[in-house]
VMD Tcl script that builds the backbone (N, CA, C; Angstrom):
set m [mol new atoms 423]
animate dup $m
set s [atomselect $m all]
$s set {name element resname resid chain x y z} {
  {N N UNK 1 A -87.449 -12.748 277.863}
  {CA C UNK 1 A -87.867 -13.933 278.562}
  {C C UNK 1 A -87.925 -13.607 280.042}
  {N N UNK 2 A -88.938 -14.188 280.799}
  {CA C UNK 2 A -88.871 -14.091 282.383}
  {C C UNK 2 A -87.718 -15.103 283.081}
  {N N UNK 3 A -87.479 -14.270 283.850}
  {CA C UNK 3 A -86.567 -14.947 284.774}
  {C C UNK 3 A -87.269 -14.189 286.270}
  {N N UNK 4 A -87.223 -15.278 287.302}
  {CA C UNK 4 A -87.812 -14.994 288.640}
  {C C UNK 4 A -86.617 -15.389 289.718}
  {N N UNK 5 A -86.939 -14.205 290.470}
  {CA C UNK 5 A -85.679 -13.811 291.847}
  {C C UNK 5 A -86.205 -15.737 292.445}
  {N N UNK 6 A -85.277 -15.467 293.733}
  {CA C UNK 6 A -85.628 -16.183 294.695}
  {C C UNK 6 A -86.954 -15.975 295.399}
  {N N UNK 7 A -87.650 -14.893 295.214}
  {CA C UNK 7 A -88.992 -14.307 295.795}
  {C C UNK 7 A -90.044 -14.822 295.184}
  {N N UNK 8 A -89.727 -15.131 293.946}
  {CA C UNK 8 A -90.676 -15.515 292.590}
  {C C UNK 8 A -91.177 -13.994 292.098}
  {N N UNK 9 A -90.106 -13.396 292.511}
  {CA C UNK 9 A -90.955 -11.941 291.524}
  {C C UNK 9 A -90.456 -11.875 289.961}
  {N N UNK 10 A -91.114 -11.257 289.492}
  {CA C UNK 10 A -90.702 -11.591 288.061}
  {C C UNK 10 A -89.572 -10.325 287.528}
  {N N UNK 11 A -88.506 -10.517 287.136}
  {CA C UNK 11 A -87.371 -10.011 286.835}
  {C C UNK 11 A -86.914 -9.856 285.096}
  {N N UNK 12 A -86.047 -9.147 284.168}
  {CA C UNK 12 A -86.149 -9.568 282.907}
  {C C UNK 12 A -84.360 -9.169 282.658}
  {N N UNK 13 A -83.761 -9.772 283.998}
  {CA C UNK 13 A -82.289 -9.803 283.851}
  {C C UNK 13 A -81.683 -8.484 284.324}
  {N N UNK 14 A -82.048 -7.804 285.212}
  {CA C UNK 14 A -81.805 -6.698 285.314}
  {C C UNK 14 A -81.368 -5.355 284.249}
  {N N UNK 15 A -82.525 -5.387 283.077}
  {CA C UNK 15 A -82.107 -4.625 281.898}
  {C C UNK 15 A -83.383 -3.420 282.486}
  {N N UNK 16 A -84.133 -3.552 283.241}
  {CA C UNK 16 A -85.118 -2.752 283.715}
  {C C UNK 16 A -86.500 -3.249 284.020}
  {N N UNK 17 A -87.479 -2.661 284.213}
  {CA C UNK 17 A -88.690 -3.583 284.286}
  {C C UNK 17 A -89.960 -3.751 283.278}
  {N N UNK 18 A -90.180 -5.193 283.267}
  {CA C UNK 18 A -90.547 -5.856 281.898}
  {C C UNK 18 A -91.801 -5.355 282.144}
  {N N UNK 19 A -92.184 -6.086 283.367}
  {CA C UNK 19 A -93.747 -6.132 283.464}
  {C C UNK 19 A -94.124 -7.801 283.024}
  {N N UNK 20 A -95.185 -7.637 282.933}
  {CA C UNK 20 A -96.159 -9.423 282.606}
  {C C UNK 20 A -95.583 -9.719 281.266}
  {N N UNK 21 A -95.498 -11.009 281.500}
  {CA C UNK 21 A -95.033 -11.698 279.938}
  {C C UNK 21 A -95.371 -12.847 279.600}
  {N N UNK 22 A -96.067 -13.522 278.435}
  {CA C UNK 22 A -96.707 -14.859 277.982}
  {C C UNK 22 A -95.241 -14.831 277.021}
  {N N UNK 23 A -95.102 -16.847 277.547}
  {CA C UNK 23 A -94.301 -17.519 277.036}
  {C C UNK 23 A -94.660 -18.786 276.560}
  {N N UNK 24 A -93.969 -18.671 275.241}
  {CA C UNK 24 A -94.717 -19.501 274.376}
  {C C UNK 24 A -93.589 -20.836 274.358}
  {N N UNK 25 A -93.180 -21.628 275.496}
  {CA C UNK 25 A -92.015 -22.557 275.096}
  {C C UNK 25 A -91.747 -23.528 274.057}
  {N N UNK 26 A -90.102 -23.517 274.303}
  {CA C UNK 26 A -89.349 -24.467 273.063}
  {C C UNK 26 A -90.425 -25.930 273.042}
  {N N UNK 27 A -91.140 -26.558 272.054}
  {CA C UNK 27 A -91.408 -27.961 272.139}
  {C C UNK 27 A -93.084 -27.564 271.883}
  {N N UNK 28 A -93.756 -26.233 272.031}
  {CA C UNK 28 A -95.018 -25.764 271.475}
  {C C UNK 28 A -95.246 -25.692 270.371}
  {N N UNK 29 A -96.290 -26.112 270.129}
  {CA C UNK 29 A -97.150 -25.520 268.401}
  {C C UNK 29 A -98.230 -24.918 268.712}
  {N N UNK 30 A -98.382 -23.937 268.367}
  {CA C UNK 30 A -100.032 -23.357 268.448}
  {C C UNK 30 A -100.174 -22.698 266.690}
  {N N UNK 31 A -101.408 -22.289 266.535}
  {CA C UNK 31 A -101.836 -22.160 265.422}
  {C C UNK 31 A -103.001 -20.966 265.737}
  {N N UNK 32 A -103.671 -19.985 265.387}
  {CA C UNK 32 A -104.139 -18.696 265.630}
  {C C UNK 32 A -103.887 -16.882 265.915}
  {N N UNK 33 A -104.569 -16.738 266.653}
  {CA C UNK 33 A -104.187 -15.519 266.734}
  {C C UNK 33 A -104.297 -14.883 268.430}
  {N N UNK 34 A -103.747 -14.111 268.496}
  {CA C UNK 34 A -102.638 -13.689 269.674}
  {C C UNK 34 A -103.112 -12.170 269.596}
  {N N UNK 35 A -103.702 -11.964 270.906}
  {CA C UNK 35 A -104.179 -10.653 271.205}
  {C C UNK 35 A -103.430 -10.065 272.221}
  {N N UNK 36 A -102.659 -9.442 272.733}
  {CA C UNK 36 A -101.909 -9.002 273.954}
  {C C UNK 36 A -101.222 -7.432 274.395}
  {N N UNK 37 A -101.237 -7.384 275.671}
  {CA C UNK 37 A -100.970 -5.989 276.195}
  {C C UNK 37 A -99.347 -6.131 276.399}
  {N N UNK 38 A -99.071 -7.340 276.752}
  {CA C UNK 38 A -97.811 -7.778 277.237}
  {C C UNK 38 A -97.172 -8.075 276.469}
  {N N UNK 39 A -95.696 -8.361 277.192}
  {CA C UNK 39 A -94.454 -8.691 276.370}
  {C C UNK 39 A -95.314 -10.087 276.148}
  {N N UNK 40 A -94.432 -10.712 274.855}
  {CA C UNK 40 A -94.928 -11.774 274.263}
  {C C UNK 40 A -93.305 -12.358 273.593}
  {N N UNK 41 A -93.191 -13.535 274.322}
  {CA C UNK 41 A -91.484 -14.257 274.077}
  {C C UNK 41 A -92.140 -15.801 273.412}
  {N N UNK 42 A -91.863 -16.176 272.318}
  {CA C UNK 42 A -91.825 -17.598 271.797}
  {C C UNK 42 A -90.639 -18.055 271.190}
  {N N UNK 43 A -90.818 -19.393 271.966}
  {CA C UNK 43 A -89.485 -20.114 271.595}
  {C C UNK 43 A -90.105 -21.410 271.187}
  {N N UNK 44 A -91.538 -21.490 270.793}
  {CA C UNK 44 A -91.650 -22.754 270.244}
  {C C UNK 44 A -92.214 -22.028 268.533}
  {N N UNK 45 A -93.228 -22.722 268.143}
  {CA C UNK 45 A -93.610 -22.554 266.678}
  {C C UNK 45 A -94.701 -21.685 266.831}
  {N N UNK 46 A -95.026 -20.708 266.333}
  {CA C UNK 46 A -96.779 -20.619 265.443}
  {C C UNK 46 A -96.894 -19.925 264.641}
  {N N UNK 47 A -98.174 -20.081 264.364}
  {CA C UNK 47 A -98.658 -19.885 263.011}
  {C C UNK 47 A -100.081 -19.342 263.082}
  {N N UNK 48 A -99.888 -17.828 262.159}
  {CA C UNK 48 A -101.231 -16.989 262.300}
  {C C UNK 48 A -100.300 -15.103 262.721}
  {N N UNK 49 A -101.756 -14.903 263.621}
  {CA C UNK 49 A -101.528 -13.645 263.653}
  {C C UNK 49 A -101.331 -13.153 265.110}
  {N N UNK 50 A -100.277 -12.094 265.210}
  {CA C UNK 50 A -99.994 -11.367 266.907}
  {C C UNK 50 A -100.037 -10.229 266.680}
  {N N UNK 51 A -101.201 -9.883 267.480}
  {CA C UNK 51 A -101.242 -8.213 267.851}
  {C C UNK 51 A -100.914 -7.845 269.409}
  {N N UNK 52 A -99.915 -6.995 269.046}
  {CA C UNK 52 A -99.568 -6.556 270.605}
  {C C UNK 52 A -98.923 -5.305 270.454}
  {N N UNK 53 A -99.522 -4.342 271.711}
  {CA C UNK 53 A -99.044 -2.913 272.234}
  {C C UNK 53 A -97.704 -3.115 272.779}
  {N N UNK 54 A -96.750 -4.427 272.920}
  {CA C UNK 54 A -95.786 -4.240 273.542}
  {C C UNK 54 A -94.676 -4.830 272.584}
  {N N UNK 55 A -94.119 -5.519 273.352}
  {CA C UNK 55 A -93.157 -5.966 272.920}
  {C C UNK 55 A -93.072 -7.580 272.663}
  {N N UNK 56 A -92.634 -8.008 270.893}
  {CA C UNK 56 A -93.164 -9.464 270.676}
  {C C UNK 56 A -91.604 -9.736 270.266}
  {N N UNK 57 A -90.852 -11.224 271.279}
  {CA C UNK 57 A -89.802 -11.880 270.831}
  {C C UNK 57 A -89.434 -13.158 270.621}
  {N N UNK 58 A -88.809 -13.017 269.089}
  {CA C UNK 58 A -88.800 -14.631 269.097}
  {C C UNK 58 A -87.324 -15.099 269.447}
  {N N UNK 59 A -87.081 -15.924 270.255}
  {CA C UNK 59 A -86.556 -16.548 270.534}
  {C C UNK 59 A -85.425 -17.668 269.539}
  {N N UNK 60 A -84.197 -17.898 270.206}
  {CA C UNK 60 A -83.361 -18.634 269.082}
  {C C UNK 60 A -83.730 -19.974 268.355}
  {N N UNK 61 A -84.483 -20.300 269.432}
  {CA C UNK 61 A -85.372 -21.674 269.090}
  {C C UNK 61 A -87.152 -21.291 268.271}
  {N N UNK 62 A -87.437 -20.239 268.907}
  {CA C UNK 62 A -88.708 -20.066 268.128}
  {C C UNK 62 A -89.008 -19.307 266.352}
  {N N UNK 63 A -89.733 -20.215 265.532}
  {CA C UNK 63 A -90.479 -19.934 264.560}
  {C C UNK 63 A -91.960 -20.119 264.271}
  {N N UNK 64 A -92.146 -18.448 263.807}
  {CA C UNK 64 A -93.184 -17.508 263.246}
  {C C UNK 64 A -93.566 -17.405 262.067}
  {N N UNK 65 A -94.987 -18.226 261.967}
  {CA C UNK 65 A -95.315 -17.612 260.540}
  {C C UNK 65 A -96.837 -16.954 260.315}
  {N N UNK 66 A -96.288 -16.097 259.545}
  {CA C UNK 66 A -97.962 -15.285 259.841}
  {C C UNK 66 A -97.761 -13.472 259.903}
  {N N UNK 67 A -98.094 -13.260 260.389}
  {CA C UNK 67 A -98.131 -11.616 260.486}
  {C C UNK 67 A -98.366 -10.762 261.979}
  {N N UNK 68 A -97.479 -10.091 262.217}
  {CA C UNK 68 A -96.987 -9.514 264.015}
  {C C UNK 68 A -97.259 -7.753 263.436}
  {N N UNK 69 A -98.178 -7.609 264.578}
  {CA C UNK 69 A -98.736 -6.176 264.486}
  {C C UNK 69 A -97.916 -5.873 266.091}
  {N N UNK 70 A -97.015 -4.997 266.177}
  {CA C UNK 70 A -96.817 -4.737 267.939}
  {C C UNK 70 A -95.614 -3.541 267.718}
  {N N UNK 71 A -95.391 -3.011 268.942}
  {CA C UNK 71 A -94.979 -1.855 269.445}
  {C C UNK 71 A -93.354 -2.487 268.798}
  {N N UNK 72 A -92.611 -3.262 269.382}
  {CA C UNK 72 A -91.244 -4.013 269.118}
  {C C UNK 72 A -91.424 -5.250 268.537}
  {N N UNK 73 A -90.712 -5.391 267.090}
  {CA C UNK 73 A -90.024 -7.142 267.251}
  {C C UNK 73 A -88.987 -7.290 267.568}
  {N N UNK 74 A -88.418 -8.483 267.952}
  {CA C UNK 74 A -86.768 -8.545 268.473}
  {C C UNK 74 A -86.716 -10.028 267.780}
  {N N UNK 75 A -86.189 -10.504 266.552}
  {CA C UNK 75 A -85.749 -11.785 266.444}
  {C C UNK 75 A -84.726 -12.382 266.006}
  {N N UNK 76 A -84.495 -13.757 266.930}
  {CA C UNK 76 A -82.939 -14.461 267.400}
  {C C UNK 76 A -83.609 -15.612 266.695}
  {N N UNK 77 A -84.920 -15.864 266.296}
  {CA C UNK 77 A -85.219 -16.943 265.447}
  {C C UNK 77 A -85.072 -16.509 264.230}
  {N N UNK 78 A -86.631 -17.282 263.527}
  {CA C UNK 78 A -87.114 -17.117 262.371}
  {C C UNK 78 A -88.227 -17.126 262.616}
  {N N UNK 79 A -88.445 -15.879 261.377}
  {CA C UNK 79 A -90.086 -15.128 261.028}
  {C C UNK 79 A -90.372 -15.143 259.402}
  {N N UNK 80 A -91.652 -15.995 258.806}
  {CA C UNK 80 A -92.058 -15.546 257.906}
  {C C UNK 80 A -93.333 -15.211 257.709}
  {N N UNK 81 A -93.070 -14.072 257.291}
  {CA C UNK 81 A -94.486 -12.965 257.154}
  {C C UNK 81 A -94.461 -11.611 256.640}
  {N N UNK 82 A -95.266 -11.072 257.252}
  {CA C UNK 82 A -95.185 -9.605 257.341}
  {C C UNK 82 A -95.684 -9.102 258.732}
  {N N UNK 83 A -94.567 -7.767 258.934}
  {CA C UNK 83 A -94.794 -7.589 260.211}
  {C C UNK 83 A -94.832 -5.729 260.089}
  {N N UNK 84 A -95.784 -5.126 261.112}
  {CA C UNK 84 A -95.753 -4.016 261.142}
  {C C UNK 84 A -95.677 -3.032 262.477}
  {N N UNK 85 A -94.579 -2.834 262.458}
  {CA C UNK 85 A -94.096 -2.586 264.318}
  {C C UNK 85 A -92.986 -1.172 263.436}
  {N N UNK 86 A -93.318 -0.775 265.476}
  {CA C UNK 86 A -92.436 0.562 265.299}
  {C C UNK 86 A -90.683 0.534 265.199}
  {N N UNK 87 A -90.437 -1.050 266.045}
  {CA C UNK 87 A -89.183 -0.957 266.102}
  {C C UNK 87 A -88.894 -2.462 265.725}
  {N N UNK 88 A -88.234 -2.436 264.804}
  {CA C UNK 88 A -87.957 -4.172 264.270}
  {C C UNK 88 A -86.262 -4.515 264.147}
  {N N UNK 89 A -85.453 -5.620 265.455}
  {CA C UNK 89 A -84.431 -5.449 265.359}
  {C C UNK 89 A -84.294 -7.037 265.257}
  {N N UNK 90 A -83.527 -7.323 264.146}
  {CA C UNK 90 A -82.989 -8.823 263.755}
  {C C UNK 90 A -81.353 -9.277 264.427}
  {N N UNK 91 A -81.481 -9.964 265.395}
  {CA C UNK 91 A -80.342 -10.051 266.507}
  {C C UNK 91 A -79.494 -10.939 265.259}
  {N N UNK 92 A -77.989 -11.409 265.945}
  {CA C UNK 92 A -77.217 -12.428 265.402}
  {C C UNK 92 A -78.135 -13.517 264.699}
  {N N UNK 93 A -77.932 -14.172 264.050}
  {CA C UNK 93 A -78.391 -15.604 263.628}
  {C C UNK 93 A -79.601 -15.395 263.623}
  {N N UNK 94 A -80.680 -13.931 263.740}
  {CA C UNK 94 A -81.819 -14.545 263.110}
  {C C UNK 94 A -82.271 -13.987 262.021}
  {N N UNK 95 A -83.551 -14.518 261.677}
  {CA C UNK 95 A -84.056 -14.383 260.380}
  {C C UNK 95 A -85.264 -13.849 259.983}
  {N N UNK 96 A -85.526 -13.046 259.332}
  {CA C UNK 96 A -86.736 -12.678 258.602}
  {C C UNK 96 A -87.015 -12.594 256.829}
  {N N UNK 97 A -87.562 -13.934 256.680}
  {CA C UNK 97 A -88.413 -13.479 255.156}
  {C C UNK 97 A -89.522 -12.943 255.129}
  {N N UNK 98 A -90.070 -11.608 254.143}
  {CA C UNK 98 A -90.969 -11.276 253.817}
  {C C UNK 98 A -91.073 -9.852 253.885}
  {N N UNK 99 A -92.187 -9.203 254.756}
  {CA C UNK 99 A -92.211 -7.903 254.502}
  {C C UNK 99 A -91.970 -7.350 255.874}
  {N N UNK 100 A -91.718 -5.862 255.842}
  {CA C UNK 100 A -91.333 -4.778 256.986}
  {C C UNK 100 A -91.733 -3.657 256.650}
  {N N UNK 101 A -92.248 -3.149 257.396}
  {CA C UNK 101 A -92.876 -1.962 257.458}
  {C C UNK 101 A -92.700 -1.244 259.463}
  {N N UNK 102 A -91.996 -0.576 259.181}
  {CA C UNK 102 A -91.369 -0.229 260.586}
  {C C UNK 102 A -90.511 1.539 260.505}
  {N N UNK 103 A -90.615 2.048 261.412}
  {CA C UNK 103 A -90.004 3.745 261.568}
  {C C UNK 103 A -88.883 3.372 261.760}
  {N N UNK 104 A -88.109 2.148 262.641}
  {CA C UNK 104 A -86.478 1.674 262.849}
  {C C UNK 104 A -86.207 0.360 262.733}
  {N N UNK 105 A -85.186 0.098 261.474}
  {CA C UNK 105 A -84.795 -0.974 261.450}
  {C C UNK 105 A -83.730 -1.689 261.827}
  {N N UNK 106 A -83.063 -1.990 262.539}
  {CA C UNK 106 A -81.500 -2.198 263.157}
  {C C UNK 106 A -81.369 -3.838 262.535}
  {N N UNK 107 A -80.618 -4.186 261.728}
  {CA C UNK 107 A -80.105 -5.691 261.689}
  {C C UNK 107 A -78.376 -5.909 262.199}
  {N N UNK 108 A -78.377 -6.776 263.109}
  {CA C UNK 108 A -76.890 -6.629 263.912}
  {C C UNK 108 A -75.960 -7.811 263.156}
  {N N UNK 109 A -75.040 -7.463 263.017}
  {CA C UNK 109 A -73.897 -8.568 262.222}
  {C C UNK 109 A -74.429 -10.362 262.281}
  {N N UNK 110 A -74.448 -10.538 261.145}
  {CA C UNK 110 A -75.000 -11.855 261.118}
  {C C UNK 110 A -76.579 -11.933 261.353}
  {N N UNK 111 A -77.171 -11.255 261.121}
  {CA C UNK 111 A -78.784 -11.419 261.367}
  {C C UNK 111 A -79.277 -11.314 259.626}
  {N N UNK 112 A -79.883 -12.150 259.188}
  {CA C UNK 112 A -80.591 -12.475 258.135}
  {C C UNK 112 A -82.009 -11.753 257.535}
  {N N UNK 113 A -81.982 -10.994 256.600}
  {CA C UNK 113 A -83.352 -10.359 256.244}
  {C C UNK 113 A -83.315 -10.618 254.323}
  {N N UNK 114 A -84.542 -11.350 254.361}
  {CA C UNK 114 A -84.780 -11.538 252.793}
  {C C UNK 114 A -86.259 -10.939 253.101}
  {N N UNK 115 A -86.673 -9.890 251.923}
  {CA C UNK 115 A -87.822 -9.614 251.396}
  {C C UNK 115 A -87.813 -8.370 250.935}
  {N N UNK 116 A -88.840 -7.523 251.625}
  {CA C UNK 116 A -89.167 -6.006 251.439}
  {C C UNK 116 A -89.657 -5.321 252.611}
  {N N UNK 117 A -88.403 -3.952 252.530}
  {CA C UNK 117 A -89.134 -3.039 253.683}
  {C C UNK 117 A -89.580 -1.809 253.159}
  {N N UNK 118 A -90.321 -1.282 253.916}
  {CA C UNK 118 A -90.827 0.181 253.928}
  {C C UNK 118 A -91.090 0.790 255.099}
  {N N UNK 119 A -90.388 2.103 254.848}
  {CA C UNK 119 A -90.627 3.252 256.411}
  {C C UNK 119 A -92.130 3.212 256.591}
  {N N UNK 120 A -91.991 3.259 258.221}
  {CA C UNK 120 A -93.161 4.123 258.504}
  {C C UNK 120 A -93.440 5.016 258.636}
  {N N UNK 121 A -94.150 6.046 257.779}
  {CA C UNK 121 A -93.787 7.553 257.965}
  {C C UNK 121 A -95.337 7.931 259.251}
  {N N UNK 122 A -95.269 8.809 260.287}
  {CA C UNK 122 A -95.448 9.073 260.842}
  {C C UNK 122 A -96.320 10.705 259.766}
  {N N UNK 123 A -97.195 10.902 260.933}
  {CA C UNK 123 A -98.102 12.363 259.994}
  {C C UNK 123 A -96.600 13.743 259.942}
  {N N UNK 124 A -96.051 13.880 261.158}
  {CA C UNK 124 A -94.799 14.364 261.232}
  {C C UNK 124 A -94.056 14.530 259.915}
  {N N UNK 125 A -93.670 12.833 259.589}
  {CA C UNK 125 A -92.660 12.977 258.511}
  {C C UNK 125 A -92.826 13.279 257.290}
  {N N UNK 126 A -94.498 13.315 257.129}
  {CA C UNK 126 A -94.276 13.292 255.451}
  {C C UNK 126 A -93.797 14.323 254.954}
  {N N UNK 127 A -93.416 14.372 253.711}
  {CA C UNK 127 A -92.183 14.770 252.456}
  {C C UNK 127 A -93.730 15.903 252.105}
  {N N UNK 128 A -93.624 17.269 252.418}
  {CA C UNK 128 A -94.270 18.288 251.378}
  {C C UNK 128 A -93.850 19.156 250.858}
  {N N UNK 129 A -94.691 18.889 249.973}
  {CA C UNK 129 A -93.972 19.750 248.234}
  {C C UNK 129 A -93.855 21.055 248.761}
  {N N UNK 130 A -93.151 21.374 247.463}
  {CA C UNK 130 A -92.790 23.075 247.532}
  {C C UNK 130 A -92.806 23.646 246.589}
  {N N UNK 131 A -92.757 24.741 246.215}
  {CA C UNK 131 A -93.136 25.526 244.814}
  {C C UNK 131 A -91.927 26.070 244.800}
  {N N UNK 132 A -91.490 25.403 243.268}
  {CA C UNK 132 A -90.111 25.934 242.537}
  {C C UNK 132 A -89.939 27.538 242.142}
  {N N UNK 133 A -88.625 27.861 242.757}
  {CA C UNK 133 A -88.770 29.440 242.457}
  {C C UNK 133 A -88.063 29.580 241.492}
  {N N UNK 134 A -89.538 30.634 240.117}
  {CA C UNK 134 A -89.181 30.591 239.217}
  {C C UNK 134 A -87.786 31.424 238.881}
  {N N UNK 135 A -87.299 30.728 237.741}
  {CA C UNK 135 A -85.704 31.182 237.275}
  {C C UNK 135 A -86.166 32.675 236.304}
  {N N UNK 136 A -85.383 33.786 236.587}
  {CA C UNK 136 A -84.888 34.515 235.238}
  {C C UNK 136 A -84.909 34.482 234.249}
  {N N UNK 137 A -86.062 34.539 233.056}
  {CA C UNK 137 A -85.597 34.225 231.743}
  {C C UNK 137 A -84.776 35.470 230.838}
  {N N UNK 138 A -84.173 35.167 229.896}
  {CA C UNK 138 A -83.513 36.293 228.670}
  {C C UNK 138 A -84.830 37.604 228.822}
  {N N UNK 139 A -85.810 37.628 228.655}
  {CA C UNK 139 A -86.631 38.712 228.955}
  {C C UNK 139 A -86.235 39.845 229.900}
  {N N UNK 140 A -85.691 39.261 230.863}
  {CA C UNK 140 A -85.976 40.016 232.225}
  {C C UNK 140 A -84.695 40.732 232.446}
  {N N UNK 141 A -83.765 40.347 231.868}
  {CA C UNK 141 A -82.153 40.965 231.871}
  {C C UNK 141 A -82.159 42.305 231.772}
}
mol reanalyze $m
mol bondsrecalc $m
mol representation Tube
mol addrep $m
C-alpha cells in the first residue's frame, strides 16, 4: 500500500522502493480486467482478470475473484481463482481457494489455502531422463 512523506512523495514504509502503485480501496467494486506495470494493492472487491509484471496485493479487507497473472501475489484477504505468478505468499488470516501454479509458495501460520497447486518448472528445471546402467547378468560371471 502507498503511504506518502510529508513531501507527498510516495514511500512503501521504508521496506525499500515501491515505485507507482494503483489502489483499489476498501468500499470499491469493480468488475473486469486489469492490465498493469505497477504494484497493484486492493482492498475493496473484484471480479475478472489481473495481469501484471509486478507485484499484485490483496489486502485484509480486499476480495478477488477471477484469475491474477503477475510477477508476486501477497494475500491478507481472500482470492478465488486461479492464479499464475512466480511468487505466491498467503500472509496470516488470508485465503486462497482454487488453483496455484507458482516456482515459490510460502503460506505463514494461519494463512488459509484450499485447492490445487503446481510448480512452475522453469526450462532450467526440468527432470531429464537418463539411461539405466545395464546390470550383470549370470552370463557374464
Amino acid at each position: 500500500m502507498a503511504i506518502f512523506t510529508n513531501d507527498n512523495k510516495q514511500s512503501n514504509g521504508g521496506t525499500g522502493k515501491m515505485g507507482p502503485a494503483t489502489i483499489i480501496a476498501q468500499g470499491t467494486k469493480l468488475k473486469g480486467e486489469i492490465n498493469t506495470d505497477c504494484h497493484l494493492h486492493i482492498d475493496g472487491e473484484f471480479e475478472g482478470n489481473i495481469n501484471s509484471k509486478n507485484t499484485v496485493m490483496i489486502g485484509k479487507s480486499g476480495f478477488v475473484t477471477g484469475e491474477i497473472y503477475a510477477q508476486k501475489l501477497i494475500v491478507s484477504g481472500k482470492f478465488n481463482g486461479t492464479t499464475e505468478s512466480e511468487v505466491v505468499e498467503i500472509l496470516p488470516l488470508g485465503y486462497i481457494d482454487g488453483k496455484i501454479i507458482t516456482s515459490e509458495l510460502v503460506i505463514e501460520r494461519k494463512g488459509i489455502f484450499m485447492g490445487e497447486s503446481k510448480t512452475k518448472q522453469s526450462s532450467t528445471d526440468k527432470i531429464h531422463k537418463t539411461t539405466p546402467i545395464n546390470k550383470p547378468t549370470n552370463d557374464t560371471i
